[in-house]
SEMILUM-93417 format. One line per 5 residues: their letters; for each residue x, y, z of N, C-alpha, C. Coordinates in steps of 0.1 Angstrom, whole numbers, always signed. Each point is the difference from the previous one (the first is absolute). Layout:
! SEMILUM-93417
a	X:Y:Z:X:Y:Z:X:Y:Z  ...
//
This chain:
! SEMILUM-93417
xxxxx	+8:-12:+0:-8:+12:+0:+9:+13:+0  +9:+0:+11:+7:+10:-2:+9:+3:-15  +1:-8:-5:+7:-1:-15:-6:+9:-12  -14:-4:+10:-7:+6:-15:-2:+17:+0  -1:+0:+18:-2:+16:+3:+12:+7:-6
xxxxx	+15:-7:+3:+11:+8:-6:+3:+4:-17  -7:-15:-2:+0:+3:-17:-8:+11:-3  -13:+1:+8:-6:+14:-5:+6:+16:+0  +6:-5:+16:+6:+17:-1:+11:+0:-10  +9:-10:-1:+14:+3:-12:-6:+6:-13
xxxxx	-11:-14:-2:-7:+11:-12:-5:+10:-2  -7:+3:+9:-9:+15:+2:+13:+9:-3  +8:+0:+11:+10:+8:+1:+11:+5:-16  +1:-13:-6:+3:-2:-13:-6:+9:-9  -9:-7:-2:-11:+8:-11:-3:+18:+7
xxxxx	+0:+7:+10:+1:+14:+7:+16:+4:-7  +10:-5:+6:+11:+4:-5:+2:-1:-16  -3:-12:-9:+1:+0:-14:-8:+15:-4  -15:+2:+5:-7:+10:-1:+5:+13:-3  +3:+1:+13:+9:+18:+0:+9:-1:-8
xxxxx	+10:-7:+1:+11:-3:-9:-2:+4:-19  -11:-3:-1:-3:+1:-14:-6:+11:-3  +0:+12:+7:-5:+13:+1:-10:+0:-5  -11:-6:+1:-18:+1:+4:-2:+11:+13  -10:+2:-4:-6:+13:+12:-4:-9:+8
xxxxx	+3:-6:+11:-4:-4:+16:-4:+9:+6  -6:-1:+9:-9:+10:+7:-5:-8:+14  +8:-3:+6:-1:-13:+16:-7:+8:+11  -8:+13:-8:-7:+11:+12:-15:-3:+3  -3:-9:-3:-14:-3:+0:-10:+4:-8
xxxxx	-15:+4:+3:-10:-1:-12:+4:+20:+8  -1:+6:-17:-4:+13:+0:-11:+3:-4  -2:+14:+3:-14:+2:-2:+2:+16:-9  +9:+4:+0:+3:+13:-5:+3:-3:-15  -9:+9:-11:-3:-2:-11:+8:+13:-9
xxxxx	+13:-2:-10:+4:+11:+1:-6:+4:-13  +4:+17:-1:-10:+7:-7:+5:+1:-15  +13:-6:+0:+10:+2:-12:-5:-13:-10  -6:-10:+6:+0:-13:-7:-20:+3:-11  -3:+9:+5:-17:-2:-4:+3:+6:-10
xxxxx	+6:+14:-8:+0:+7:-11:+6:-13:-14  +10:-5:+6:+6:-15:-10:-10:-2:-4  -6:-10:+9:-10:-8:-2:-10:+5:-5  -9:+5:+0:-7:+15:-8:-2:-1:-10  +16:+7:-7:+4:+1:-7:+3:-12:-8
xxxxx	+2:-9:+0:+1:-10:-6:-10:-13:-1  -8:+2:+7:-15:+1:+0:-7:+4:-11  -4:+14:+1:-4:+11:-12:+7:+0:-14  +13:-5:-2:+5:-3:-11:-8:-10:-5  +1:-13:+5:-5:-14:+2:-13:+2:-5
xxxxx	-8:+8:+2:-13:+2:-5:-1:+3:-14  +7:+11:+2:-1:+8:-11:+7:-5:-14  +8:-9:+3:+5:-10:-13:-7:-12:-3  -9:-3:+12:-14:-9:-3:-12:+7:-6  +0:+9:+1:-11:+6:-8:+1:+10:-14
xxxxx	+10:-1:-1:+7:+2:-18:-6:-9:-9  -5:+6:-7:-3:-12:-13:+13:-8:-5  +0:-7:-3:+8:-9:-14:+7:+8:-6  -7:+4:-9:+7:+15:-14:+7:+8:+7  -5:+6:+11:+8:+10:+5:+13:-1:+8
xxx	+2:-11:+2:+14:-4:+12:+6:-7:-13  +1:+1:-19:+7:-7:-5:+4:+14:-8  -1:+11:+0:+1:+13:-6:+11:+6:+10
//
């Protein structure tokens, strides 16, 4: 039993260190709740693109 507990932490601990290691955004601060204001205009915006090249006709997006 105890064998299996240590293989977990080596791995956990493994896979956390591989993690960081490979410069991924980790974030080990828990669940946030603060929504920043910089990420909504992107999104929006590429949203409203997204539309608006769906609703082009055929003919006109080959001109």
């Amino acid at each position: 039993m105890w064998k299996i507990v240590l293989g977990f932490v080596v791995f956990a601990a493994l896979a956390l260190f591989i993690l960081m290691k490979s410069g991924g955004n980790i974030d080990m601060g828990g669940e946030k709740h603060d929504v920043s204001a910089a990420q909504e205009p992107a999104a929006s915006a590429a949203v409203s693109a997204a539309v608006e090249a769906a609703s082009m006709p055929a003919s006109a997006s080959s001109q």
